[in-house]
N, C-alpha and C positions, 0 to 999 in steps of 0.2 A: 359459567356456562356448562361447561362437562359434567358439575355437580346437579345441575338443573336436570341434563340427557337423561344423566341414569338414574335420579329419581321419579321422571317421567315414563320411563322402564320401566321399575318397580313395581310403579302405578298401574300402568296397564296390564305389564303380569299376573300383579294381583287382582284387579278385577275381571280378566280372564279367569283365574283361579276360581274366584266368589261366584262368578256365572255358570263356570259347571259342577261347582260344586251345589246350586241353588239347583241347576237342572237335576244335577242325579236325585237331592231330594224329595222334587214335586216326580220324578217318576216312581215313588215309593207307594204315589198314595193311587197313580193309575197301574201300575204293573204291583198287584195287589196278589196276598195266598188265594184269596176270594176268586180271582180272575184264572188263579193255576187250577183251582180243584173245578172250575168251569171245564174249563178246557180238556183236565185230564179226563173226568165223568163222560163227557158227549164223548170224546175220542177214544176210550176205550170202548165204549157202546159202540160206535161205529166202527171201531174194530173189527167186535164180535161180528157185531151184523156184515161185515164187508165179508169174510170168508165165507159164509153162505152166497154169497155174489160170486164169488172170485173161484168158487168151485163149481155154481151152474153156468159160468161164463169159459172158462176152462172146461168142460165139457162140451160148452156150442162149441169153439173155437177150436176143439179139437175134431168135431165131424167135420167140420168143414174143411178146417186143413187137410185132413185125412182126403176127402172126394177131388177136394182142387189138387193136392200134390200126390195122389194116387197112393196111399202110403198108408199101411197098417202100420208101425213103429212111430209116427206122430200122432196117430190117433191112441193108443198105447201110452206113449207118453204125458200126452193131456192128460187121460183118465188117471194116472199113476199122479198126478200133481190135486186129482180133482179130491182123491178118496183122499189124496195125503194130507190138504187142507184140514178137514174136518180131524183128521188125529193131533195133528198140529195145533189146533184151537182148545184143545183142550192142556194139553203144554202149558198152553200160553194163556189162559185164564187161571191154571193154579197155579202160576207161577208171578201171575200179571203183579197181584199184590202182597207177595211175600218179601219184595225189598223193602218195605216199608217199617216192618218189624225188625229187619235189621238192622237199617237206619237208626230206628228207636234206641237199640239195646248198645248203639256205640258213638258212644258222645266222644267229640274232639272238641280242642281248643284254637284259638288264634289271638294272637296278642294284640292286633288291631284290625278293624274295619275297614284302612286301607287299600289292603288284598282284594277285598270284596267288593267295594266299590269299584275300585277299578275293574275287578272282570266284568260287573255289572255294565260299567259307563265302555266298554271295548265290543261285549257281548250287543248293546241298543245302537251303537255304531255299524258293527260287522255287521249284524244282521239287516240291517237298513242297505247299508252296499250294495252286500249279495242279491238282495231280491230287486235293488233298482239294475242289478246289470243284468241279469235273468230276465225282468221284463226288456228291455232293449235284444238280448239274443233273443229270445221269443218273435220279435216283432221283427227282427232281420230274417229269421228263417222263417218265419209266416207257419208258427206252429206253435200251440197252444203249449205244450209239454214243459218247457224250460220256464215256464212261468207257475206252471204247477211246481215244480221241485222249488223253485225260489221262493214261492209263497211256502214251503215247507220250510228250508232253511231258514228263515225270518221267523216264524215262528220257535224254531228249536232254539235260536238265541236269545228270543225275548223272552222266554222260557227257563234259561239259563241266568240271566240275568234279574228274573223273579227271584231266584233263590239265594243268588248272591245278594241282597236287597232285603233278604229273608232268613239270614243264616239258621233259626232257633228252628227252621221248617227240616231241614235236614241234621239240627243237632250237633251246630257246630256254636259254641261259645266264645262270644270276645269277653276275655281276661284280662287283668292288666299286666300281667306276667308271667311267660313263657318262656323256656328255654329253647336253643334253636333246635335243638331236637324234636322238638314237642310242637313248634313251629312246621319245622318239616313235614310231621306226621300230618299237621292239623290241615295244611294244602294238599298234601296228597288225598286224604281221605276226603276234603272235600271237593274235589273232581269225581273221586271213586263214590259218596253221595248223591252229588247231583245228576250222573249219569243213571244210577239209579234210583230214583225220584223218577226220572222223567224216563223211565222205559218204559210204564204203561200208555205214555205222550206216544213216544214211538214207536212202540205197537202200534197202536192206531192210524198214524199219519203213512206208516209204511204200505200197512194194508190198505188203505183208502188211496194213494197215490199210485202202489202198483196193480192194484186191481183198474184205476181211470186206464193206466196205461196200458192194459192192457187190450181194453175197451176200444182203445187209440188205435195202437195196434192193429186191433184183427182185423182192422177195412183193409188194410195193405194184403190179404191173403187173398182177394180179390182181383189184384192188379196178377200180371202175366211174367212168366220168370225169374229173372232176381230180385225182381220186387216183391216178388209171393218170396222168395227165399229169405230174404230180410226181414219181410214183417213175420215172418215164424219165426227169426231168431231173436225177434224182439220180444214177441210174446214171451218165448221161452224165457229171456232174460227177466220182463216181469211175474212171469210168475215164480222165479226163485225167490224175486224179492219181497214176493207173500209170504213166499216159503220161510226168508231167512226173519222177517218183521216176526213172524210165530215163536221162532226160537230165541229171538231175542232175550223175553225175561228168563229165560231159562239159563242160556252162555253169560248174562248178567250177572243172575246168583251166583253161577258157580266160581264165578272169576271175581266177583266181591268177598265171599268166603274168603278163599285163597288168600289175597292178597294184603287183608284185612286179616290174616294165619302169619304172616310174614310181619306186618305193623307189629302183631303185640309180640312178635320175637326180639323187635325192635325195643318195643318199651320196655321188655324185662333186661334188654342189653343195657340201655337206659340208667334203668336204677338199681343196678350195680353198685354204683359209688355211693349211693344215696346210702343203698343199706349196709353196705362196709365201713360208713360213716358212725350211723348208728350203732355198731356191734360194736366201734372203738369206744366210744363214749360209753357203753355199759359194760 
């Protein structure tokens, strides 16, 4: 009987096993590159195009503010955000696709598929979460906004889990054989990848989310006292997050550079042995 239980275990474990492993492979063929470079094409477009929005809407938003809260120094400040925009998109266009060329020129390794699946099958999970409890606060606060950022977060991990499902797209190789150093390298760098791959994603979805909200926002400038006071700090708050979606590929590069400066200080720590090896042998 006991022998029966636990090969009844087994059983079920492993066809638990066989089902999600069937699942993570049919989402190969719907969470496609096809489906990434859709997504990242329109979203950087709209991007572009959202900062011409987000700087003539930052400019109403600022007479207004300006007339309802009496105040030269917010209306000053809109425009200081409006002119900033338009410098900022230029940033962020030559920069949007220069991770891409990096990516290219630095290939890593991973010993198995594992890793990757798993972030993948974690990334189609979490992001499903996120956006089903975003809609529920949405619909408790009776406010459209928390269902916009959860429909954004759901995207950014199905997103991320495209690439995990696609390593050759960021230039990561499964090998049959690695060492754990090499291992190491080959998970760090592939986070430090995929975040840049998908900065041009998030450019776009930043500037499109925080220019809605700001949108959201400016009716609150309308209402009488702290509620004119709040929705000014709201605005202001989206529109840094124009601000900061701008710089983005920009604080990307530089900090994939760097740290990607650090990895091959590593790799030549690395193979040290390899070639003190070699030097005995000749």
């Amino acid at each position: 009987m006991v022998t029966k239980k636990k090969s009844s275990k087994k059983d079920a474990c492993f066809w638990i096993f066989k089902l999600i492993e069937k699942f993570v492979d049919s989402m190969r063929k719907v969470l496609s590159l096809k489906l990434f470079e859709f997504l990242k094409r329109w979203l950087l477009t709209l991007g572009n195009c959202g900062f011409y929005v987000a700087s003539g809407l930052a400019l109403l938003i600022g007479i207004i503010a300006a007339i309802r809260m009496e105040s030269f120094g917010v209306f000053a400040t809109a425009i200081g955000f409006a002119v900033g925009f338009f410098i900022l998109q230029y940033v962020a266009i030559r920069f949007a696709k220069a991770g891409d060329k990096l990516i290219e020129n630095n290939e890593t390794s991973l010993s198995s598929s594992a890793f990757l699946d798993s972030v993948a099958l974690l990334s189609m999970i979490g992001g499903a979460l996120i956006f089903l409890y975003y809609i529920y606060f949405a619909i408790k606060v009776g406010n459209i906004g928390p269902f916009i950022i959860g429909l954004g977060a759901f995207i950014f991990f199905e997103l991320i889990a495209i690439l995990s499902l696609n390593p050759k797209s960021i230039t990561v190789n499964v090998v049959s054989e690695t060492s754990a150093g090499q291992e190491a390298i080959g998970i760090m760098t592939f986070f430090m990848k995929t975040v840049m791959k998908l900065v041009p994603i998030l450019f776009g979805l930043g500037v499109i989310i925080g220019t809605f909200m700001m949108l959201i926002h400016s009716f609150g400038l309308f209402k009488e006292g702290l509620g004119m006071s709040i929705a000014w700090a709201n605005v202001n708050s989206d529109m840094s997050m124009v601000a900061l979606a701008a710089l983005l590929p920009f604080l990307a590069y530089i900090a994939f550079v760097f740290v990607f400066l650090i990895i091959d200080i590593y790799r030549a720590i690395l193979a040290i042995p390899q070639k003190l090896d070699n030097l005995g042998k000749k």
